[in-house]
BAVO-864022 format. One record per residue (C-alpha): residue number from 1; residue in three letters; x, y, z. Coordinates in pm, 1 decimal. Layout:
// BAVO-864022
(atom NUM,'Ala',(X,Y,Z))
...
This chain:
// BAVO-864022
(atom 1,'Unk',(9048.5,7504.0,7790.9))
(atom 2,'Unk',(9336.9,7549.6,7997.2))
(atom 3,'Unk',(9511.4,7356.2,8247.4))
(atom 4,'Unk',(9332.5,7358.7,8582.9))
(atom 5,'Unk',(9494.3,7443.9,8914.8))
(atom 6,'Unk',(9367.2,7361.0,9251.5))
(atom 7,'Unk',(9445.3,7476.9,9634.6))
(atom 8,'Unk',(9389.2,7358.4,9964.2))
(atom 9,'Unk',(9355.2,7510.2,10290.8))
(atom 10,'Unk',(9239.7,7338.3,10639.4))
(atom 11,'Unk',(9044.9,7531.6,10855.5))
(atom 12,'Unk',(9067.8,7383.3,11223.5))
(atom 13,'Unk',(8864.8,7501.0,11508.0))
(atom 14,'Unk',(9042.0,7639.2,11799.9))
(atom 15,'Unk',(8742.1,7840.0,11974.8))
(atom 16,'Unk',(8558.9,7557.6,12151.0))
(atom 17,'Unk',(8691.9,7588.5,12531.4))
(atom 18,'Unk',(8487.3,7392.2,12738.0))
(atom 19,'Unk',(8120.2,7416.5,12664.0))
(atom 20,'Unk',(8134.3,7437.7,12268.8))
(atom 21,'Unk',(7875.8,7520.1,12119.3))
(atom 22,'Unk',(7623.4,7547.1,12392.1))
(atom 23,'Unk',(7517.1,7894.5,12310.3))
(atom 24,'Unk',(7611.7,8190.6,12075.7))
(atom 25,'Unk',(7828.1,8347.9,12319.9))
(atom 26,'Unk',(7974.8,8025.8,12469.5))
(atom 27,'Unk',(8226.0,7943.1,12209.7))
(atom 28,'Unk',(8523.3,8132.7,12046.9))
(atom 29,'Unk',(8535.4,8208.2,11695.0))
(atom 30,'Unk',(8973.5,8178.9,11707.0))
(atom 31,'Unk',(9058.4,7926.6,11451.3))
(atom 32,'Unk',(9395.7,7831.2,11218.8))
(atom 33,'Unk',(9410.4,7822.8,10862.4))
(atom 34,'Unk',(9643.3,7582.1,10748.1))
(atom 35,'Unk',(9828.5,7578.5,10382.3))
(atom 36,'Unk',(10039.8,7304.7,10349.9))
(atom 37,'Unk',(10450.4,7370.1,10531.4))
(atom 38,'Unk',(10382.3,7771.7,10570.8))
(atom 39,'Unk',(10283.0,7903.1,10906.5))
(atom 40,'Unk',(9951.0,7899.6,11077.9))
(atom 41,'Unk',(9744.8,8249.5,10973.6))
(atom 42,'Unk',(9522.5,8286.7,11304.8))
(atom 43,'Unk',(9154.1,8338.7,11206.6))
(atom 44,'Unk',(8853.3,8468.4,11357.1))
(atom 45,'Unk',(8538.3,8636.9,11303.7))
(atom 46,'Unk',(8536.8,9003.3,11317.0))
(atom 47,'Unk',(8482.7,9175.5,11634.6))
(atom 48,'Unk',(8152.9,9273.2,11507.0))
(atom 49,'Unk',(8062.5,8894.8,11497.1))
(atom 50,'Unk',(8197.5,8840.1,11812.6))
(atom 51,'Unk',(8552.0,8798.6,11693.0))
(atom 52,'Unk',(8890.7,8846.9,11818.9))
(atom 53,'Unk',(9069.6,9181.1,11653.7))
(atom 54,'Unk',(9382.9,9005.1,11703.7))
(atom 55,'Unk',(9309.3,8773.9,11440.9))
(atom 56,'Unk',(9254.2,8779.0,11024.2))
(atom 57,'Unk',(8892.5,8771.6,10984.2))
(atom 58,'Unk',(8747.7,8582.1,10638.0))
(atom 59,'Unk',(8625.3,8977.0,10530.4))
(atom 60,'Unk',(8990.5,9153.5,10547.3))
(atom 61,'Unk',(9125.2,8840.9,10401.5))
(atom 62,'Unk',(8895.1,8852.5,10119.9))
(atom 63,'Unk',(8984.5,9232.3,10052.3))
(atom 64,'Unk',(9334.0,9128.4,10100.0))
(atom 65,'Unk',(9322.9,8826.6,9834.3))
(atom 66,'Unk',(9173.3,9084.8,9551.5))
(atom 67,'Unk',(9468.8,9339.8,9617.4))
(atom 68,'Unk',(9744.5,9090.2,9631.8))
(atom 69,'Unk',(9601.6,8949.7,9301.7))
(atom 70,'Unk',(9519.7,9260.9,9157.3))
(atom 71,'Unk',(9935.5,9357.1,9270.0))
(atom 72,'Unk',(10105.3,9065.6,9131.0))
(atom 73,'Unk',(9949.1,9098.0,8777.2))
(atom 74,'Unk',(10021.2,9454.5,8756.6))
(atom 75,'Unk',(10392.2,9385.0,8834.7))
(atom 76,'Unk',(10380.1,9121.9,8561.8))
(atom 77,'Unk',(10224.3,9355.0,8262.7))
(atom 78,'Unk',(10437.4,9638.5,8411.3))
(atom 79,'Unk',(10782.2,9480.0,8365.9))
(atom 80,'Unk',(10612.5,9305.0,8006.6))
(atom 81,'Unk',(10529.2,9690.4,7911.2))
(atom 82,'Unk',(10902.9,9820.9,8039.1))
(atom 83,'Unk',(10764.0,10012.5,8287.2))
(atom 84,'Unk',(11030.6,9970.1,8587.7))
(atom 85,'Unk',(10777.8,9932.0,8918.1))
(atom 86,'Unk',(11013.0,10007.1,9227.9))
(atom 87,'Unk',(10769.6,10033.3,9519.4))
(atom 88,'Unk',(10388.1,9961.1,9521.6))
(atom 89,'Unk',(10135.7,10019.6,9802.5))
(atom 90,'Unk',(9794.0,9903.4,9801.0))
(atom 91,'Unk',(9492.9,10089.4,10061.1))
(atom 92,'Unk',(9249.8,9871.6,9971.6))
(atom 93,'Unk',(8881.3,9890.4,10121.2))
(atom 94,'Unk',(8571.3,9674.6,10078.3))
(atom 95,'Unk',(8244.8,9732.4,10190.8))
(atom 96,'Unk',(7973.2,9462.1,10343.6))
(atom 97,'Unk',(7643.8,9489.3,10373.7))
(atom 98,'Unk',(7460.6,9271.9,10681.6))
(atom 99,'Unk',(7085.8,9199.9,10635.1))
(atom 100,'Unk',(6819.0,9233.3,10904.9))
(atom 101,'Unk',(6828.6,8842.3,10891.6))
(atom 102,'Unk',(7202.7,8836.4,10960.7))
(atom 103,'Unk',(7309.7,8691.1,10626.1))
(atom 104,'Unk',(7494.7,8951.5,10398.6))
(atom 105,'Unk',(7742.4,9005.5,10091.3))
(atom 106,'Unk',(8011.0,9228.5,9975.4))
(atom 107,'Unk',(7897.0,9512.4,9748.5))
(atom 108,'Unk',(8240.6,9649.8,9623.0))
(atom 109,'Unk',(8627.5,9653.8,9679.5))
(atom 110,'Unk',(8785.8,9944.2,9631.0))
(atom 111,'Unk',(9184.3,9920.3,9536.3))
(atom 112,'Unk',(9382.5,10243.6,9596.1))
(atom 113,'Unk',(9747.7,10143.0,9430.8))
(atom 114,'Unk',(10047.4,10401.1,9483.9))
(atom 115,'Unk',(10297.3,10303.5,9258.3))
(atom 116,'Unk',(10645.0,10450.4,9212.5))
(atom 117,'Unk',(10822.0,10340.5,8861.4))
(atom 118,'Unk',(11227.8,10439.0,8774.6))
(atom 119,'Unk',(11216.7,10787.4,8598.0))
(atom 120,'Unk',(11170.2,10799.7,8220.0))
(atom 121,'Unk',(10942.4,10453.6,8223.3))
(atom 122,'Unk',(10620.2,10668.7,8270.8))
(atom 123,'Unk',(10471.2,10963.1,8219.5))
(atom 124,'Unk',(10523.0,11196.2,8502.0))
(atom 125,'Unk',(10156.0,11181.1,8696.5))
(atom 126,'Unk',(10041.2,10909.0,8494.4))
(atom 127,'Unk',(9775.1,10661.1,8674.4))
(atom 128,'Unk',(9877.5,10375.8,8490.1))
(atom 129,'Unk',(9508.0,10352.9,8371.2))
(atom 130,'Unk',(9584.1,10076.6,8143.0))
(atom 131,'Unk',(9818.8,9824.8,8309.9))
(atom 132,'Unk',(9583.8,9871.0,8577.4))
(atom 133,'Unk',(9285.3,9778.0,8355.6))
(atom 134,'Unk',(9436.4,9466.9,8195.5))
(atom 135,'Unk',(9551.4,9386.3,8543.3))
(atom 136,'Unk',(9157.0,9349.3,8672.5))
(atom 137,'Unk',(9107.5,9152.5,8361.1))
(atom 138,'Unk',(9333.2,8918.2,8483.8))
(atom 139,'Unk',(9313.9,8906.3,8845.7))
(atom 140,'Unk',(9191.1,8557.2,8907.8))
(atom 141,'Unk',(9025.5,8680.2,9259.2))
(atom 142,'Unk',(8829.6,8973.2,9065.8))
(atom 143,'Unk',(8699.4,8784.1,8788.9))
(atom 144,'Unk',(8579.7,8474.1,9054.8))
(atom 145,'Unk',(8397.1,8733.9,9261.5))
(atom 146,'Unk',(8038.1,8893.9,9245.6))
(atom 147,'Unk',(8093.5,9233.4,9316.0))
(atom 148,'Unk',(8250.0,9539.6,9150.7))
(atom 149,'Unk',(8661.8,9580.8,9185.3))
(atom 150,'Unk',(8717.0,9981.8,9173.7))
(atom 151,'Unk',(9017.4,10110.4,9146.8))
(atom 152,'Unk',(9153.2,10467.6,9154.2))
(atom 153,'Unk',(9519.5,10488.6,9187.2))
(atom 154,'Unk',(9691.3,10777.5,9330.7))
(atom 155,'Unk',(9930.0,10891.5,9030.8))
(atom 156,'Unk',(10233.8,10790.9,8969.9))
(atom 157,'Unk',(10531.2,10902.8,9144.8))
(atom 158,'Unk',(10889.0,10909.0,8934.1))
(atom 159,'Unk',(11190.5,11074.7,8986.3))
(atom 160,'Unk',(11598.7,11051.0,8867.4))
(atom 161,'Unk',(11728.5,10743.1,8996.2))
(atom 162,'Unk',(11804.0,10738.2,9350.9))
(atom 163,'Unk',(11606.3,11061.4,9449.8))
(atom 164,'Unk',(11338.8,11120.1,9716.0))
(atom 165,'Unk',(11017.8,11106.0,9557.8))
(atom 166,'Unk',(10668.3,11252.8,9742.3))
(atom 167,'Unk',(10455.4,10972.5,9828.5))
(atom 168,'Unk',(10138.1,11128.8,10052.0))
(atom 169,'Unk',(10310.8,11436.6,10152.4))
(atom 170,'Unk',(10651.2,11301.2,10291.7))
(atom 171,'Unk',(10958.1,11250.4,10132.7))
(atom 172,'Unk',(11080.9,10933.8,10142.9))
(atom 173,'Unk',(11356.5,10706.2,9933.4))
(atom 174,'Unk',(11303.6,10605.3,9564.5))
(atom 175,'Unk',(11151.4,10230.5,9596.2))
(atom 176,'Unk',(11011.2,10307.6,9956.4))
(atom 177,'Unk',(10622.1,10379.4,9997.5))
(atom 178,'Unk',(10496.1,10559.4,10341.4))
């Protein structure tokens, strides 16, 4: 077995004003996650639960912790393969589903990559299929979690070095996503 890892995070509190708890709508869900020297992320619920839009909410975080992961292992295999990744953009989406009780669960994340790779280190309209395959097979997030990881990545986008390439319908500068 290999060697384990382990991370920390604080969650404090910040939504109590002056009645805490007293009733459901009494108290603020604002709060601070805190990782060791790095900046406070604000937190709340989401507005739907009462939350403050202002602030991450556990569910966009969660979506947000399968893309990044999903992201950095792709880069990884890509430059392993020789494919030359210059820009990468990531729409992803993930669905919840609230019971009539009020308890719930995520039934998929959906992971929309647009990658854009130096000319001549893919196939011109390529997906990627397979880096992105062996990238979900190593995502830490998407193996820890219990619902399907989709992806379906918008082809491939290469061009000569230095040229605009077409990323959604606007021209923009090799290694830039819009």
């Amino acid at each position: 077995m290999g060697p384990l890892h382990t991370f920390a995070a604080e969650v404090v509190w910040t939504g109590a004003g002056t009645s805490g708890t007293t009733s459901y709508t009494a108290y603020g869900r604002e709060h601070e996650v805190l990782i060791g020297d790095k900046p406070p992320l604000p937190g709340s619920s989401d507005p739907a639960f009462r939350g403050d839009p202002d602030r991450y909410s556990p569910e966009e975080l969660l979506v947000a912790a399968v893309a990044q992961c999903h992201m950095l292992w792709f880069l990884h295999l890509a430059a392993t393969a020789g494919v030359v990744v210059t820009g990468y953009r990531d729409s992803a989406s993930g669905t919840m589903r609230v019971e009539a009780a009020g308890h719930g669960q995520f039934t998929e994340v959906v992971l929309r990559p647009r990658v854009t790779v130096a000319a001549g280190t893919a196939e011109p309209g390529s997906d990627l299929a397979d880096l992105h395959a062996r990238a979900h097979e190593h995502c830490f997030i998407a193996r820890s979690v219990n619902f399907p990881v989709r992806h379906a990545p918008t082809p491939v986008h290469v061009g000569p070095p230095g040229a605009a390439v077409d990323v959604g319908g606007a021209p923009v500068p090799r290694g830039v996503l819009g």
